[in-house]
C-alpha positions, -999 to 999 in steps of 0.1 A, spaced: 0 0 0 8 38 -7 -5 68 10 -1 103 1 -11 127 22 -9 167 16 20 162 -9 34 192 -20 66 207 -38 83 233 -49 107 237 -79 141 252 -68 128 287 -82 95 289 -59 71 276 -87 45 254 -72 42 223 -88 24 201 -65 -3 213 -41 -16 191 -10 -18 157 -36 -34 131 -11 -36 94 -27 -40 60 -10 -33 29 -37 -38 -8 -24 -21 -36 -46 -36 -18 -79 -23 -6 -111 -24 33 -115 -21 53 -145 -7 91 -136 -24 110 -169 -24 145 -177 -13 180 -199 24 185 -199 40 202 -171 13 194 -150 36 174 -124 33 141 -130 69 132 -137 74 155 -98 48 130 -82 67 99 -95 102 113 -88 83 121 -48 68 89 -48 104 70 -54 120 94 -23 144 114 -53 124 145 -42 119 161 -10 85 170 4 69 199 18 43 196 41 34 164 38 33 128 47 43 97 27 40 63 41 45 32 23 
């Protein structure tokens, strides 16, 4: 299991690219969709521990 909860990040320049993200995933595949630049590649790279978080609680 994965919980998310109140995710956020900032880029190194202030930009806001996540904003309190909560998800909870049980044994399930997920598909992270949407525009470009929208964050999903940030998520990913949060979920995997490669990016720090702000405000937030991650539990695995």
């Amino acid at each position: 299991m994965l919980e998310l909860q109140n995710v956020g990040f900032r880029a190194d320049d202030g930009k806001e690219i996540l904003k309190d993200i909560s998800i909870k995933i049980d044994d399930k595949f997920v598909a992270v969709t949407g525009p470009n630049g929208s964050g999903k590649s940030t998520l990913l790279k949060v979920i995997m521990g490669s990016s720090s978080l702000s405000g937030s609680r991650a539990s695995a």
